[in-house]
C-alpha atoms as one frame of an Amber mdcrd trajectory, in Angstrom:
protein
 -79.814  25.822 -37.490 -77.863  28.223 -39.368 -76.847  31.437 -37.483 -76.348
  35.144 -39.095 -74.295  37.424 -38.220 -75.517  41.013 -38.426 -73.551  44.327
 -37.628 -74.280  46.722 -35.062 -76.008  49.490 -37.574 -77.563  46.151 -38.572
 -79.665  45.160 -35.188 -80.580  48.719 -34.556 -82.128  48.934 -38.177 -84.238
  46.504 -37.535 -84.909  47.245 -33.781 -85.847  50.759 -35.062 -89.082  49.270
 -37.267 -92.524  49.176 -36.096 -94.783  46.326 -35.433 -96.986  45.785 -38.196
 -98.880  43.491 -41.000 -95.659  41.769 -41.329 -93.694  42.116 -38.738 -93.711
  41.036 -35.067 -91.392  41.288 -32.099 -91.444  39.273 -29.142 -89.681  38.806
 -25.340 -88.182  35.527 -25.311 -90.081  35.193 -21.767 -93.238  34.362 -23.744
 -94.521  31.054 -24.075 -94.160  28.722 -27.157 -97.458  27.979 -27.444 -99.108
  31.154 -27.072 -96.655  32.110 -29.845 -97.462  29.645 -32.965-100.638  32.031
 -32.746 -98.784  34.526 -34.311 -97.301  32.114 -36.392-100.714  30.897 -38.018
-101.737  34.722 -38.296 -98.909  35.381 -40.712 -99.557  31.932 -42.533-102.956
  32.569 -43.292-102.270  36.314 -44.575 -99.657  37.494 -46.478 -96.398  36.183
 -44.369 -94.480  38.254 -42.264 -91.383  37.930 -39.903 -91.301  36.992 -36.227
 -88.230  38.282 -34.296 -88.008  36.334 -30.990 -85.526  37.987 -28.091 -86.319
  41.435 -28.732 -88.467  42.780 -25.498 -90.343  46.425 -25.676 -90.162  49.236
 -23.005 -92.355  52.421 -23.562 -93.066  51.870 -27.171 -89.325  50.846 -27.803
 -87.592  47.858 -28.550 -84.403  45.820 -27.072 -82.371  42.953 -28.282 -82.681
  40.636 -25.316 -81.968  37.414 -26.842 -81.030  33.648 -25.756 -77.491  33.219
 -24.221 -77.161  30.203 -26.546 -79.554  28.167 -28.930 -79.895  25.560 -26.786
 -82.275  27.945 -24.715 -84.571  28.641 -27.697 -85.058  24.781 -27.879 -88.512
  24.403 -26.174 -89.554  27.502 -29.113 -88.082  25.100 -32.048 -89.473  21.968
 -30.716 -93.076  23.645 -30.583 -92.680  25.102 -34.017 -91.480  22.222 -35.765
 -94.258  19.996 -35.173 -96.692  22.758 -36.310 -94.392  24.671 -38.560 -91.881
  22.216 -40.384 -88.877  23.548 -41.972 -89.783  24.110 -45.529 -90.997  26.268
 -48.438 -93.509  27.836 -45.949 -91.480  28.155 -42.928 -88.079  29.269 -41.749
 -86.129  29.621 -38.864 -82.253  31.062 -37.991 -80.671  32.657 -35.458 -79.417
  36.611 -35.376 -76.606  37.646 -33.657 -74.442  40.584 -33.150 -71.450  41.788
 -31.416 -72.626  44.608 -30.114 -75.943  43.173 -28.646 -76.623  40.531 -26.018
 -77.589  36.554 -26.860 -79.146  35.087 -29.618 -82.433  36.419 -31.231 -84.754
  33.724 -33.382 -85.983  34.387 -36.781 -89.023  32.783 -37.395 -89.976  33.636
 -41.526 -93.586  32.478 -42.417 -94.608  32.675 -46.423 -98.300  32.876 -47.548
 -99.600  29.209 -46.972-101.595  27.410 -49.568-103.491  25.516 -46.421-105.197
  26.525 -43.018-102.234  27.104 -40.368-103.564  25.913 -37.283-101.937  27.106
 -34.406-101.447  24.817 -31.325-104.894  25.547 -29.426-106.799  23.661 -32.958
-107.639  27.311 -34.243-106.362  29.226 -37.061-105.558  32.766 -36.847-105.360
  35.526 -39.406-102.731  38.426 -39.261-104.459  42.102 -39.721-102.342  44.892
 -39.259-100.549  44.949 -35.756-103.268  42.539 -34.751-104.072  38.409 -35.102
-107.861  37.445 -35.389-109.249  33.967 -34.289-110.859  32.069 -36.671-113.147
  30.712 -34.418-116.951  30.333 -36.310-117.641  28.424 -39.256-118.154  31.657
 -40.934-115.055  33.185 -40.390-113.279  29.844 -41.340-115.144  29.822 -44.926
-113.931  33.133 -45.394-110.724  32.177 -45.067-111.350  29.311 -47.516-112.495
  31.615 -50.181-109.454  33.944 -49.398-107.089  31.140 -49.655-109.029  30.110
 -52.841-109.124  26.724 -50.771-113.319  26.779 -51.513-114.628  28.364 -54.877
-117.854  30.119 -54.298-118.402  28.414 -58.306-119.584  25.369 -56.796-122.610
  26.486 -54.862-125.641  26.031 -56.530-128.127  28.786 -57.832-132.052  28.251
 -57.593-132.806  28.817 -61.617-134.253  26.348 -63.923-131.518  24.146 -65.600
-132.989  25.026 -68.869-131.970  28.512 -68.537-128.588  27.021 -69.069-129.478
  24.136 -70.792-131.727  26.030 -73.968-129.825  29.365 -73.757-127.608  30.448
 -76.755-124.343  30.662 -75.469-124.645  26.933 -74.366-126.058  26.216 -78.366
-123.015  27.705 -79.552-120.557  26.106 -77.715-121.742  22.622 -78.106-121.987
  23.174 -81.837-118.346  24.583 -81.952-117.289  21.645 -79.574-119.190  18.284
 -79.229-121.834  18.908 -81.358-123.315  15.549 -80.620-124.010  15.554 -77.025
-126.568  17.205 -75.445-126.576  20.173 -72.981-127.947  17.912 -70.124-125.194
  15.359 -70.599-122.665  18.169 -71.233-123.859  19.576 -67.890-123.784  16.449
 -66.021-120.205  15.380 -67.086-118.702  18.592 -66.632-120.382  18.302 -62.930
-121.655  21.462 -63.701-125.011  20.097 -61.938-125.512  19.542 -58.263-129.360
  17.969 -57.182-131.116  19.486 -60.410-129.912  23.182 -59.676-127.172  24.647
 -61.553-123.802  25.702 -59.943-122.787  29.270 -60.204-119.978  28.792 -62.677
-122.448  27.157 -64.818-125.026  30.122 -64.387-121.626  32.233 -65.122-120.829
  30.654 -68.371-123.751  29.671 -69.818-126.536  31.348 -69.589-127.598  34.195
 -71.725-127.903  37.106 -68.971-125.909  35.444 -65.868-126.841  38.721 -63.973
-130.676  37.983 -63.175-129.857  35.067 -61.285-126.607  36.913 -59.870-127.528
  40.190 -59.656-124.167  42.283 -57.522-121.695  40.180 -58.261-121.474  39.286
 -61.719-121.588  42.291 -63.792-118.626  45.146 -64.525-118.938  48.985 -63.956
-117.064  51.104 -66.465-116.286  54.632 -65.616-114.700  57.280 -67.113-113.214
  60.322 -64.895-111.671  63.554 -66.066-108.655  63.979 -63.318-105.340  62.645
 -62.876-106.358  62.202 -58.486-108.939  60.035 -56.944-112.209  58.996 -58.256
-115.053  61.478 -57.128-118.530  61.969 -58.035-117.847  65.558 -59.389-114.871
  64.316 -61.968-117.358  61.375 -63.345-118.102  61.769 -66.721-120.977  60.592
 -67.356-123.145  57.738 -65.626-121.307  54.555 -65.230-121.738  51.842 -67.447
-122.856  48.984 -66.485-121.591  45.915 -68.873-123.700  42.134 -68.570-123.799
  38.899 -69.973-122.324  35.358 -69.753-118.386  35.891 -68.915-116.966  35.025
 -72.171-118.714  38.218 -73.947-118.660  39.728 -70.488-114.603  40.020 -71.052
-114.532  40.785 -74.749-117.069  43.411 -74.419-115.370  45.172 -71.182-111.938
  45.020 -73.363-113.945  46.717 -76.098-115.943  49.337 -74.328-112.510  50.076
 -71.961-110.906  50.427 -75.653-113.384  52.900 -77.150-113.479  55.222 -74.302
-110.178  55.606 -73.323-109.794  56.092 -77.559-112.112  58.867 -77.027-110.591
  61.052 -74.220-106.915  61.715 -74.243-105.005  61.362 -71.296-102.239  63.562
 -69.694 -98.881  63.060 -70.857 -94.869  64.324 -70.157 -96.080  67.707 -72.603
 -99.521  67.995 -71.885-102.912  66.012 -73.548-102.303  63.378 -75.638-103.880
  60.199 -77.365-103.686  57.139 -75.152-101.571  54.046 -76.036-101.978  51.715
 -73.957-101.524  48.037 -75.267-104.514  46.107 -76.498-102.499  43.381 -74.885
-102.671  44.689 -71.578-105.757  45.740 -70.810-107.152  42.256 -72.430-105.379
  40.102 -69.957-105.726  42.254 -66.749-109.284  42.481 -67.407-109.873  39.040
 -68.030-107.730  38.087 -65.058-110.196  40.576 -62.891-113.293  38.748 -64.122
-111.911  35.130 -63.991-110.075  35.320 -61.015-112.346  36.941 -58.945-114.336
  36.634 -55.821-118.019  35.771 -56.768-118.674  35.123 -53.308-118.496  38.928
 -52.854-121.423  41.017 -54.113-119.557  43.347 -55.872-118.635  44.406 -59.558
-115.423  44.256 -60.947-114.833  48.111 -61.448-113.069  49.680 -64.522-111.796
  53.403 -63.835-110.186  55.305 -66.845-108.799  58.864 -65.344-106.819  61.201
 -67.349-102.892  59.577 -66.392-104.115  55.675 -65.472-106.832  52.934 -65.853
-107.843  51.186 -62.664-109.482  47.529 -62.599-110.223  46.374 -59.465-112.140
  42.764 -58.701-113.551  41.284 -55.452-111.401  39.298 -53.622-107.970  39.122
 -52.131-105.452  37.270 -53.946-105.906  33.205 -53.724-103.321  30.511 -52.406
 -99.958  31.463 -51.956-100.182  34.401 -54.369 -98.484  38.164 -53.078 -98.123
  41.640 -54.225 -94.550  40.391 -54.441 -94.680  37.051 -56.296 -97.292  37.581
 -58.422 -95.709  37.815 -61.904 -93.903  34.443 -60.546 -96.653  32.375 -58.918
 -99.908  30.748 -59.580-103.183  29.888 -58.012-106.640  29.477 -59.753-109.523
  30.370 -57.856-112.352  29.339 -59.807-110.938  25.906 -61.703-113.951  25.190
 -63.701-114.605  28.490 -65.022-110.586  29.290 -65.854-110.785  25.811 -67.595
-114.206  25.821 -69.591-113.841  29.338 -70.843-110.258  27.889 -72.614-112.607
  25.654 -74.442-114.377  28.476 -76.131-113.755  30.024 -79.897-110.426  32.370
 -79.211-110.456  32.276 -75.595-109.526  35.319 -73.568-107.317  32.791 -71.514
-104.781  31.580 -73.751-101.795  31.669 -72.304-102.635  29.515 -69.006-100.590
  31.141 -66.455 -99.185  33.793 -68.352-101.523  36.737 -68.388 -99.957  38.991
 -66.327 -96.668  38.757 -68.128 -98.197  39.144 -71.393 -99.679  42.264 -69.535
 -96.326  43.850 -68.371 -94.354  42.976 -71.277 -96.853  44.485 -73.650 -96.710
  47.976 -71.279 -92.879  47.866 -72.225 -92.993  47.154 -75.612 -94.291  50.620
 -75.824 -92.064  52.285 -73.492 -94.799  52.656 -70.900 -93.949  51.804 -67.015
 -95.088  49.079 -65.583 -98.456  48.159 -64.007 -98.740  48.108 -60.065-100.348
  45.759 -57.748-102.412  46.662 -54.236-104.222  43.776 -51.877-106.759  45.927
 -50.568-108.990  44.621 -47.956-111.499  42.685 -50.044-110.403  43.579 -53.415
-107.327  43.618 -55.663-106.649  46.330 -57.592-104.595  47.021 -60.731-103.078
  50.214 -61.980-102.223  50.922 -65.593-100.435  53.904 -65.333 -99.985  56.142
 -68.641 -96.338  57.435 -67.845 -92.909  56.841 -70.147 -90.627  54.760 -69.044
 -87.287  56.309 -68.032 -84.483  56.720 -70.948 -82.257  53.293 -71.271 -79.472
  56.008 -69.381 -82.057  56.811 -67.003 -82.450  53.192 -65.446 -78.823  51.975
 -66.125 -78.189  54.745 -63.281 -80.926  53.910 -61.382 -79.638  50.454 -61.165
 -76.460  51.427 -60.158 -77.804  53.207 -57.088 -78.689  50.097 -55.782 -76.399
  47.814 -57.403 -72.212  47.618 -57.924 -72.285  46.574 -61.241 -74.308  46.090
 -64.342 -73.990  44.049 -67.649 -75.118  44.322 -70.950 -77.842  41.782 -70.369
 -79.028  43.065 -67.002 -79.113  46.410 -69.025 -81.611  44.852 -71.709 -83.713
  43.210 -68.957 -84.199  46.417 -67.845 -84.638  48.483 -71.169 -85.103  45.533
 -74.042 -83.951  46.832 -77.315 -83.468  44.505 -80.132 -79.653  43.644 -80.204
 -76.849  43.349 -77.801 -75.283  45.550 -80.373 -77.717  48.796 -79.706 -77.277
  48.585 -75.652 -73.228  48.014 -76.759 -73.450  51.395 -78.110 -75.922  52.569
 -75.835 -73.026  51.735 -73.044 -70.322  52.805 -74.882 -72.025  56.583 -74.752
 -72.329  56.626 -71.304 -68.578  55.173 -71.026 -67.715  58.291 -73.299 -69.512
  60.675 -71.160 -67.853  59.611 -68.156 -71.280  57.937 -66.722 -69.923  54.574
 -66.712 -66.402  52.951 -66.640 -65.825  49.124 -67.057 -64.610  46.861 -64.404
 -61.316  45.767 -65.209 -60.949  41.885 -65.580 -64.362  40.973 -66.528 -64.636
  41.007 -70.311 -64.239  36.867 -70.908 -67.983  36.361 -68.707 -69.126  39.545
 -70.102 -68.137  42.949 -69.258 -69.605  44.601 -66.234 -69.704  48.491 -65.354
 -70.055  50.749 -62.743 -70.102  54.216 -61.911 -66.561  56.157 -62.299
């Protein structure tokens, strides 16, 4: 197991964080068992860190670790059998000059599975605090957190034929396999369980979804005049309410969200202005929000256009192995049938399998605008559009550089894309000019870098 060696400024950093969502401390006094509790908790949420050898007096913490890592053996052999080495789970050893022993790193990533801890239960991290998953209640929560169990496959008491004679299903046989019927379509798409419909059936094809799923399948679009929070007093308006089966569900939210943020302007660097935001993006987070959530919850997926942003937020915490963090990067599909049968109709909002998001973020910078933000709340996600330039290509060379030694022209155009190499060349050149950048010397065969004089 690999060890790290951190400096003193180091250790004390991270002895000087608090306890939190994701992040734990413990005395290496405690037992292993009682431990992989913790371990599940962070599994089954978002991840988090485990720091083992660090005790707490009075509200503040100690390194205390193992004199060697032969003493943290009974913690490794515990944790291995429950917690193998892997994508999920990792474990190395911190140590430090200035500080006593060994402490034990124990990282745990979002799981894609139920973490069980040793006593046969799984455990859920929330805040400072680890919940026992100990009814089948809270466990099928978890499944429909995870995205493990899709509420789309439980059954709704409606006549088939509201599915079966309805005029969304008409159209899409005719545009697809016109010569099978809507009973066999039904029945090989197990879209039928014991006569009664499942939900992502009632979802997709029936002509008003929200009578026989009245809470939880609809979206509220709402219009307020203020650049802070959401308040009855800055409503415009009542809210509207938006039906129907999910494929004109998603085309008419786009549309409505279209024509009323066309009809207000928004607040800008100089004052009012007419919004801009991409066609592009607003189609694919809103189709994301309606795809991708929740139906389990009884809740609408809520649309909120204020005078410097657009909100969408959907039901549900993000599925599998999916973060804040990884989400431009990572995948998981809550509701499989619907994300796949919807693909199967005329233009589908889901084109680009996988890719909506990006589409989203790309389109935001294709017209200079910053980037779209991501919050897990606590049984939603929401999405913020934000109407606010991005920063000159100057602007965020320098910013990079805070952070950074060095920059390229290509890390420069990642960050500000502009059509050529050519235009950041003389983009660079400027700042080299103006004394804002200097280039390193040696590094023009791999590519010139630069840094700050």
């Amino acid at each position: 197991m690999q060890t790290i060696a951190i400096t003193g400024a180091q250790a004390r950093q991270l002895l000087g964080q608090h306890e939190g969502h994701f992040l734990d401390f413990k005395a290496k006094e405690i037992a292993p068992a009682k431990l992989t509790r913790s371990i599940s908790a962070f599994a089954n949420a978002e991840g988090g860190d485990i720091y083992i050898g660090i005790s707490e007096n009075n509200g503040s913490f100690a390194w205390n670790g193992f004199n060697d890592a032969e003493d943290a053996n009974p913690f490794i052999h515990t944790f291995e059998k429950l917690f193998p080495v892997g994508d999920e789970f990792l474990y190395e050893f911190l140590s430090c000059p200035e500080m006593q022993g060994l402490v034990l790193h124990v990282a745990a990533k979002k799981s894609v599975r139920i973490i069980l801890a040793s006593d046969g239960f799984p455990y859920l991290r929330r805040n400072a605090q680890k919940i026992k998953i100990d009814t089948d209640e809270l466990k099928r929560r978890l499944e429909l957190d995870k995205g493990i169990y899709s509420f789309e496959g439980e059954t709704v008491d409606i006549d088939l034929e509201l599915a079966t004679e309805s005029a969304v299903m008409r159209g899409f046989l005719s545009a697809n396999i016109p010569n099978r019927s809507a009973d066999d379509f039904l029945r090989m798409e197990l879209l039928v369980r014991r006569g009664l419909p499942k939900v992502a059936t009632v979802l997709l094809f029936t002509d008003l979804p929200q009578a026989a799923l009245p809470d939880r399948s609809s979206v509220k679009l709402a219009r307020y005049r203020t650049s802070g929070a959401a308040h009855r007093d800055a409503l415009v308006g009542a809210a509207e309410t938006i039906e129907g089966p999910l494929y004109d569900l998603i085309h008419s939210a786009v549309d409505k969200t279209k024509k009323l943020v066309e009809a207000h302007q928004v607040q800008g660097e100089v004052g009012l202005e007419l919004a801009k935001y991409p066609h592009e993006t607003l189609h694919e987070i809103i189709t994301n929000s309606i795809i991708h959530r929740d139906y389990s919850l009884p809740d609408h997926v809520h649309i909120r256009v204020f005078d410097n942003r657009i909100e969408v937020e959907s039901p549900g915490r993000l599925a599998g192995q999916v973060t804040v963090e990884n989400i431009l990067d990572t995948r998981a599909i809550r509701n499989g049938q619907i994300n796949r049968l919807i693909n199967k109709f005329p233009d589908p909002p889901n084109k680009d399998m996988g890719e909506g998001l990006n589409t989203a973020v790309e389109a935001m910078r294709g017209v200079r605008l910053k980037d779209p933000f991501f919050k897990e709340m606590e049984n939603s996600f929401l999405v913020t559009i934000p109407h606010e330039s991005l920063a000159t290509a100057q602007e965020m060379i320098l910013e990079y550089l805070t952070a950074n030694d060095t920059i390229t022209n290509k890390q420069a155009r990642k960050l500000y894309p502009v059509p050529t190499q050519h235009r950041m060349r003389a983009i660079i050149q400027k700042m080299v000019e103006q004394n804002l950048l200097e280039p390193v010397e040696g590094t023009q065969r791999g590519g010139t870098k630069y840094r700050k004089p």
